[in-house]
C-alpha positions as CSV (number, residue, x, y, z in Angstrom):
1,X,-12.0,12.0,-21.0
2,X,-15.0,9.7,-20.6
3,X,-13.2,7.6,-18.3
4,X,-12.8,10.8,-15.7
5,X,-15.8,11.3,-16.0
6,X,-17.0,7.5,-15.2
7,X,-14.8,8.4,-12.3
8,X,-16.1,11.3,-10.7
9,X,-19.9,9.9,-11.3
10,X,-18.4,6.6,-9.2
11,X,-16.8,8.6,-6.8
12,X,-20.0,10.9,-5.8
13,X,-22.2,8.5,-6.0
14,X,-20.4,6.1,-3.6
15,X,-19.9,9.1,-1.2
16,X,-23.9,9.6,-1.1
17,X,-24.3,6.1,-0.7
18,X,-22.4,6.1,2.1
19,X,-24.1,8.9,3.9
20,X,-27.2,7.2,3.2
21,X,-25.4,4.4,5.1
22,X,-25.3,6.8,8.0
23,X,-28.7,7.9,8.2
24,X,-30.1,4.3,7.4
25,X,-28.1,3.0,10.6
26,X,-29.5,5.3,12.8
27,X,-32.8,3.1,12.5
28,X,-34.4,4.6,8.6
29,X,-34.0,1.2,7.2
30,X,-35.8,2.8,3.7
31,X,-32.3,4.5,3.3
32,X,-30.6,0.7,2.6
33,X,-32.2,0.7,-1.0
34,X,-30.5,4.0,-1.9
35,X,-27.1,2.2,-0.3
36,X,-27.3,-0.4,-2.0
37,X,-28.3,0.9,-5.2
38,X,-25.8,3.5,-4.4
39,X,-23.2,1.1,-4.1
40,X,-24.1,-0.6,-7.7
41,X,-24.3,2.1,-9.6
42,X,-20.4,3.2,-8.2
43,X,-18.9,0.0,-9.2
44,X,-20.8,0.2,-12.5
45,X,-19.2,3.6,-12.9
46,X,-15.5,2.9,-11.9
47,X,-15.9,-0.4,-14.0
48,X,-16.6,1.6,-16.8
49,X,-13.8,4.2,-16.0
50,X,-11.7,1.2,-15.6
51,X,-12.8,-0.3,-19.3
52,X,-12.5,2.9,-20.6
53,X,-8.1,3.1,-19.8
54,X,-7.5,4.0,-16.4
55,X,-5.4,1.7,-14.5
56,X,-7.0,-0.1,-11.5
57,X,-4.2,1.5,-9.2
58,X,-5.0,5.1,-10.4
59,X,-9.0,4.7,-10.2
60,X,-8.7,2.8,-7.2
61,X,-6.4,5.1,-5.5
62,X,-8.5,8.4,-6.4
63,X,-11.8,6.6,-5.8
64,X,-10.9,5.6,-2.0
65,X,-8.9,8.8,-1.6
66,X,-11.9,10.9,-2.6
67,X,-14.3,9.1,-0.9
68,X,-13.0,9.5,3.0
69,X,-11.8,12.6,2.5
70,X,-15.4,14.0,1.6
71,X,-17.0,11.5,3.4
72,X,-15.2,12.2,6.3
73,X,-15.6,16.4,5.5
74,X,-19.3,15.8,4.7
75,X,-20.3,13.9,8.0
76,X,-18.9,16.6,9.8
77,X,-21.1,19.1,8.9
78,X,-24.5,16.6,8.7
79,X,-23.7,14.6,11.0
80,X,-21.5,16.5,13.7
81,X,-18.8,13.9,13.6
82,X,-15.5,14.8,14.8
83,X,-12.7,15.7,12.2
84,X,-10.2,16.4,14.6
85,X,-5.8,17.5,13.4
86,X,-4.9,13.8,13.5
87,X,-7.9,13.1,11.2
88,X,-7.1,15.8,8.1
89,X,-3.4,14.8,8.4
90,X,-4.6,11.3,7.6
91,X,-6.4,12.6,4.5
92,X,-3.5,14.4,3.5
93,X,-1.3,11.6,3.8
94,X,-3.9,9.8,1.2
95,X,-3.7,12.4,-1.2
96,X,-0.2,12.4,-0.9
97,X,-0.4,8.1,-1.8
98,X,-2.5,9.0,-4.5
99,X,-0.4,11.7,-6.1
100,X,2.6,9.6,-6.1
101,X,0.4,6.4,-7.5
102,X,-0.2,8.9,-10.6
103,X,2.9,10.4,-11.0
104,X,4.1,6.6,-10.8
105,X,2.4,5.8,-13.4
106,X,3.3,8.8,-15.7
């Protein structure tokens, strides 16, 4: 259970790391410490998910998928980015790669 856990912290953090990306880009170069400590504390996290059992395909797969999907979702709605058809059929087709890497796995 802890290693979903690990896993979801991972995944949320890097999300907010990479909107803080975003902003830092656009010329608030503060915003890189929260990136990169962003960025740290993810790893840390899916390391840890990975120590405690999950399979580096599984967390991998769920961390990325996760991650652009709500990134992608996310920066829409701060950041008035496009998310056009072609776009959420692209996410779909990553949760469909990740579905099949678990059931894979099962």
């Amino acid at each position: 259970m802890n290693e979903w856990l690990y896993l979801a912290g991972a995944i949320l953090i890097e999300i907010a790391a990479t909107l803080a990306l975003r902003v830092a880009s656009a010329g608030r170069r503060p915003w890189y410490v929260g990136v990169v400590a962003g960025y740290v504390a993810s790893f840390l996290l899916l390391a840890l998910a990975l120590d405690a059992g999950l399979g580096i395909g599984v967390a991998y797969g769920i961390w990325t998928a996760f991650g652009v999907a709500l990134t992608a979702v996310l920066s829409r709605w701060l950041f008035t980015e496009p998310l056009t058809r072609t776009m959420m059929l692209g996410i779909a087709l990553i949760a469909a790669g990740v579905f099949l890497l678990e059931l894979g796995q099962s």
